[in-house]
N, C-alpha and C positions, 0 to 999 in steps of 0.2 A: 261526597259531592254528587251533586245531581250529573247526569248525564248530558244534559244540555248546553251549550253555553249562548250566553246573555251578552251583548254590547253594554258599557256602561250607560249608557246614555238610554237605553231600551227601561220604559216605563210597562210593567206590567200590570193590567188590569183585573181586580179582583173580581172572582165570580161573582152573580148577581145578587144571590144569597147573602154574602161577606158583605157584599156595596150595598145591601139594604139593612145590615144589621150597624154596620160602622161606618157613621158619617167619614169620608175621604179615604176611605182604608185605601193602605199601600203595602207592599210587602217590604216585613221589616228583613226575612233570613228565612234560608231553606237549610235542609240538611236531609242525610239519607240515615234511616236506623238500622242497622246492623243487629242481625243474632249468629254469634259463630260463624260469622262471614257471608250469611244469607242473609239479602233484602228483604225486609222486613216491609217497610214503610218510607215514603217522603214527606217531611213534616215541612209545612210554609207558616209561620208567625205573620199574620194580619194587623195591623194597627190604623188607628185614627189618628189626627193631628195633636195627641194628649200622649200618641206611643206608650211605651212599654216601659216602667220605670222601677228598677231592681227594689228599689225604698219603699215603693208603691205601689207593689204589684195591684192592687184592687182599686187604683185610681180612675179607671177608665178602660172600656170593651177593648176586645183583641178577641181575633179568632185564629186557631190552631186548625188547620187542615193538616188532615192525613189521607195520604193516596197508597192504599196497599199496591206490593207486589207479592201476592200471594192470598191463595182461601185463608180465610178462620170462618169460626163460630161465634156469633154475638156474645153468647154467654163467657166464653175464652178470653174475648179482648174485656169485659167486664172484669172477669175472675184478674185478669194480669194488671189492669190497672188497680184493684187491689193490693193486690204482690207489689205494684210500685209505690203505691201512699205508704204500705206499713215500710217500707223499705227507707224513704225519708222522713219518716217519723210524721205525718200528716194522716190529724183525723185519730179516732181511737179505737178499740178492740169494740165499742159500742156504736161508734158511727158506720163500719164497714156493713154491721150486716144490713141494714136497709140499704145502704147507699148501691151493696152489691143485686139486691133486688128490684130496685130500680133501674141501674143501668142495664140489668140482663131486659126489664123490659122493654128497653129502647134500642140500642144497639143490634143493629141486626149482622146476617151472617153476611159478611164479604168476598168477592173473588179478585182478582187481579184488575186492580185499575177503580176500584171502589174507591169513594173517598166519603169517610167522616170528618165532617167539619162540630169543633164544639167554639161557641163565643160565647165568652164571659161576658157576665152582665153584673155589674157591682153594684150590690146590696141586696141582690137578688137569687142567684144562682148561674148555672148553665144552661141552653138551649144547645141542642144537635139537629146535623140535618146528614140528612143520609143521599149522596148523588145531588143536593142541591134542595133533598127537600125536606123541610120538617120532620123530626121523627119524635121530638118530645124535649120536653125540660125538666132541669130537676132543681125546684126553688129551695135551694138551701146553700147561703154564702160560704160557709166553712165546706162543703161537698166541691163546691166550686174553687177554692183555694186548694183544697188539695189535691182534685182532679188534675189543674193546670200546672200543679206543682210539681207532678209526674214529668215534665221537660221544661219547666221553668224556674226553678225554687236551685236554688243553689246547692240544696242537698241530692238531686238529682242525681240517678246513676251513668247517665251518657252526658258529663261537663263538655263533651266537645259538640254534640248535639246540641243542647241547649248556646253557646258560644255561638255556632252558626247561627241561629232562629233568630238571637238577639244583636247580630250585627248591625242594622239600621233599626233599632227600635226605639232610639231618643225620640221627644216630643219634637214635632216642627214648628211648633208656636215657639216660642219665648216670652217667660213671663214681663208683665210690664213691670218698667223700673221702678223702682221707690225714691221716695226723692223723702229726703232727710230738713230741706230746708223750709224755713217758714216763711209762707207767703208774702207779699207785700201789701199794702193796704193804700 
């Protein structure tokens, strides 16, 4: 759990970055990543009025922010999100290695309070922004399915992470009814 706390009714507004990438984004869930009981990261799940849908993951943008607490290395959080696709079975022994030399060229080194934000873009790929600002895309939909699968994808290794992020992530729209009868004439 985050450190913070939130009134229900308190609407929080997504960075500007998030609000230009996701028509209406909201925060659907936060959570805090743990290693061995050091903070790692706070992860916030961003969605649009189409939300976040376990059937559908690629039906529509979401953007995953993370706010370190703590340094790494770009190329480390690269190499780990590797460790975490093969780990859920996303992507193959042939997709990792480019995938892994592209994100080492994006992802840069982080200090405490850094945040990578990555937002799925479906049919597309991922775009990242580093502090708010652009750092690169990588157009490939399967890279993107298993990047985001890392704390979205049910085979995930933190279920209670992923559980937090998708708390509010249903769609706010509701589809329109269907109507079964025949008109009148």
């Amino acid at each position: 759990m985050l450190n913070h706390a939130r009134a229900a009714d308190t609407v929080i507004s997504a960075p500007p970055h998030i609000q230009h990438a996701i028509a209406n984004a909201r925060l659907a869930g936060e959570g805090r990543f743990r290693w061995f009981g050091l903070s790692i990261y706070d992860a916030q799940l961003w969605v649009g009025d189409k939300g976040y849908q376990t059937s559908t993951p690629d039906a529509a943008s979401y953007a995953l922010d993370l706010r370190y607490a703590r340094a790494f290395e770009g190329a480390k959080i690269a190499e780990s999100s590797i460790d975490q696709m093969r780990k859920i079975g996303s992507g193959s022994e042939a997709d990792y290695g480019p995938w892994l030399t592209q994100m080492k060229a994006i992802f840069p080194n982080v200090v405490e309070g850094s945040h990578i934000t990555g937002v799925f873009l479906p049919g597309i790929g991922a775009r990242f922004y580093f502090n708010g600002k652009t750092v690169g895309e990588i157009a490939d939909p399967k890279f993107a399915q298993a990047f985001f699968g890392i704390w979205l994808s049910p085979k995930t290794t933190d279920a209670s992470l992923r559980k937090k992020l998708l708390t509010d992530a249903a769609p706010t729209t509701a589809p329109a009814p269907t109507s079964t009868a025949t008109p009148r004439q």
